[in-house]
C-alpha positions in Angstrom: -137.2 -24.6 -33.7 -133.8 -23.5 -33.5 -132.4 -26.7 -35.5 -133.6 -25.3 -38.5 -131.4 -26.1 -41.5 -130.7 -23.1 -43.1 -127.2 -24.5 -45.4 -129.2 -25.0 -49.0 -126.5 -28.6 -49.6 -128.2 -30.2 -46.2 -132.1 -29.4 -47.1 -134.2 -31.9 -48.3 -136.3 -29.1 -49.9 -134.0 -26.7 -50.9 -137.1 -24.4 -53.0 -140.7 -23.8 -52.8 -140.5 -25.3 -56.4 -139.0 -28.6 -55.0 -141.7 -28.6 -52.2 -144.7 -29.3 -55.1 -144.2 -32.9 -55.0 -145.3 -33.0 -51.4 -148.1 -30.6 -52.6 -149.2 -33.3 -55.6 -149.0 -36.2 -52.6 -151.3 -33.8 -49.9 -153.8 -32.9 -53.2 -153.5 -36.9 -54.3 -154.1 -37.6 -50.0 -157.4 -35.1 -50.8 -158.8 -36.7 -53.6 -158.7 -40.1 -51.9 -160.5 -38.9 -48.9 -163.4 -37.2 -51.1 -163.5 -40.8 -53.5 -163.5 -44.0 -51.5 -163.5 -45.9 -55.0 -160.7 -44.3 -56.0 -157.0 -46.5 -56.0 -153.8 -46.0 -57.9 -155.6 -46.5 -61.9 -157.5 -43.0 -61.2 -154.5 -40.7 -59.5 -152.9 -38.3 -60.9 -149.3 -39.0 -59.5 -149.5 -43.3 -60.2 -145.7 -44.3 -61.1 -144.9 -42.5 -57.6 -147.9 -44.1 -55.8 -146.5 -47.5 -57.4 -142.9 -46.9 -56.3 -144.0 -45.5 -52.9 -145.4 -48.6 -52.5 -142.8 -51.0 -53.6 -140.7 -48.9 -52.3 -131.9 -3.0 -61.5 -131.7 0.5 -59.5 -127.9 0.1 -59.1 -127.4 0.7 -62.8 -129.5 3.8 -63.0 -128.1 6.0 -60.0 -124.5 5.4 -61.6 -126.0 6.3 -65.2 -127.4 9.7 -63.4 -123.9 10.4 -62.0 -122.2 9.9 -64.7 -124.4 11.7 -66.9 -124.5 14.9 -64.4 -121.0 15.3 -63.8 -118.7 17.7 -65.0 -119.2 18.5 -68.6 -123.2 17.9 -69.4 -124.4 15.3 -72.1 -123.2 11.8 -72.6 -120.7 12.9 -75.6 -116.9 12.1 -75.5 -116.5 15.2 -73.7 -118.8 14.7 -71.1 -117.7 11.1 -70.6 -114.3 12.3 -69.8 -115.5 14.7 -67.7 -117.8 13.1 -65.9 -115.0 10.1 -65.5 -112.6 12.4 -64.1 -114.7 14.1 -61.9 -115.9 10.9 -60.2 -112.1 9.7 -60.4 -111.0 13.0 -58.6 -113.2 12.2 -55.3 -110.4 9.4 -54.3 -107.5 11.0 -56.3 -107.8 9.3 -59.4 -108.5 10.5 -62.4 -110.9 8.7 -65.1 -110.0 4.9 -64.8 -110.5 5.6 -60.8 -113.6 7.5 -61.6 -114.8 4.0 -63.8 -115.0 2.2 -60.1 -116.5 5.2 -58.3 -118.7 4.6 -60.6 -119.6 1.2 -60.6 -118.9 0.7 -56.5 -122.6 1.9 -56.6 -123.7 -0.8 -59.1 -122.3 -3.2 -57.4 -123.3 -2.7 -53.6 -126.7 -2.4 -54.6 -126.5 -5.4 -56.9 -125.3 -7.1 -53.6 -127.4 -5.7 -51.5 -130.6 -6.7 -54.0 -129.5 -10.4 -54.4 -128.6 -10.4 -50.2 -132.4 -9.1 -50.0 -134.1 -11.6 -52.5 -131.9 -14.5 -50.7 -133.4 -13.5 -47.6 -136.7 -12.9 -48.9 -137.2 -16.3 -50.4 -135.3 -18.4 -47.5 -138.4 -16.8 -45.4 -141.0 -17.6 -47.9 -139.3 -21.1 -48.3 -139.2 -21.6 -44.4 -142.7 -20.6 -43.7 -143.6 -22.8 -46.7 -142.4 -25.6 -45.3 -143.8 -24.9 -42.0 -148.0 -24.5 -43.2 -146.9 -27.6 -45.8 -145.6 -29.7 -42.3 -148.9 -28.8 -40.6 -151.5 -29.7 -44.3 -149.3 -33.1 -44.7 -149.9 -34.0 -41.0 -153.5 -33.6 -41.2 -153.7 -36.0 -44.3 -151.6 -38.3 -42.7 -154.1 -38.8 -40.0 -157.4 -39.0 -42.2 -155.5 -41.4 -44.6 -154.7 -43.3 -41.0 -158.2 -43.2 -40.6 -159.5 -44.0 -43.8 -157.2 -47.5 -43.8 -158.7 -48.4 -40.5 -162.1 -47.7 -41.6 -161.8 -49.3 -44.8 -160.6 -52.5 -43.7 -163.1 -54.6 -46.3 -162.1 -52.6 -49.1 -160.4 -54.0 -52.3 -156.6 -54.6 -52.3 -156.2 -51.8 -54.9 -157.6 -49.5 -52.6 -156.1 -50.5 -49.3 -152.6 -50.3 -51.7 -153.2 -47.2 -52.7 -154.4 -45.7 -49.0 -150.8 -47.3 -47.5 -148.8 -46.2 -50.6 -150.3 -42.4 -49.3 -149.6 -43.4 -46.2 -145.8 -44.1 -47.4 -145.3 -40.8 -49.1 -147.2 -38.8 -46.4 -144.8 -40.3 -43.6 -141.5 -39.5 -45.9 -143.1 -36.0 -46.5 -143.2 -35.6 -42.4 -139.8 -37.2 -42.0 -138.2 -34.7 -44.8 -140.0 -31.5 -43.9 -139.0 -32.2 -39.7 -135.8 -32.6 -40.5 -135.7 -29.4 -42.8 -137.4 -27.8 -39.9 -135.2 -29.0 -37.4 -137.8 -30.3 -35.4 -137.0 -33.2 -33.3 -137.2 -36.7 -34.8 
């Protein structure tokens, strides 16, 4: 599992949000196991069955500094004060205390978006991963289904391969994205 793409450009899925059109193939892949009548005419995803098959808390501790240094109150006086206090720390006076001020903003700001990045690459990754594992499943009962279903009406036996299309792209996309081995 170490071949797991993790540069957004190179995925195939590169959000959870742009995963839900495996999720509408695996639910469509459901629905035609629970209906053997049903073909392309009754699913809910039928122009991509028919192509498949033709083919904050930074801001507030810099507020609270600001406020509470040197002169009390958030008037021009204080302001000033509280500006040239801040600016004093790395020999500055108030423009310097400005950035002293904002460095605080800004790390955490940093550090919040680094967070939520890593955050959702994990959710997206372990997304994939259950998705990869519910797509392979369907893949084999729609596998199954066409063998068993061999007398059934061309509308159904073109709907079960046009599942069997999308649910072998899904596979192909989501390994790759995975970094699993072709």
């Amino acid at each position: 599992m170490s071949g797991y793409i993790t540069k957004k450009k190179d995925m195939r899925f590169q959000s959870v949000e742009a995963l839900q059109q495996v999720v509408n193939v695996v639910n469509e892949a459901a629905a035609a196991l629970d209906d053997p009548k049903r073909t392309i005419r009754e699913s809910a995803i039928p122009e991509v069955l028919a192509g498949a098959f033709g083919a904050g808390i930074g801001g507030a501790a810099s507020f609270a500094a600001l406020y509470g240094l040197g002169t009390v109150g958030l008037s021009a006086a204080g302001i000033t004060s509280g500006l040239a206090t801040a600016g004093a720390v790395v020999g500055g006076g108030m423009v310097a205390g400005v950035f002293v001020l904002a460095a605080p903003v800004a790390l955490l700001a940093a550090g919040g978006v680094g967070l939520t990045a890593h955050l959702k690459s994990k959710q997206l990754r372990q997304e994939k991963e259950r998705l990869y594992q519910e797509v392979l499943k369907k893949h084999q009962a729609i596998i199954k289904a066409q063998r068993a279903e061999l007398n059934a009406s061309k509308e159904r036996q073109e709907y079960l391969e046009s599942l069997n299309i999308l649910l072998s792209q899904a596979i192909r996309d989501l390994k790759h994205d995975l970094g699993y081995a072709a």
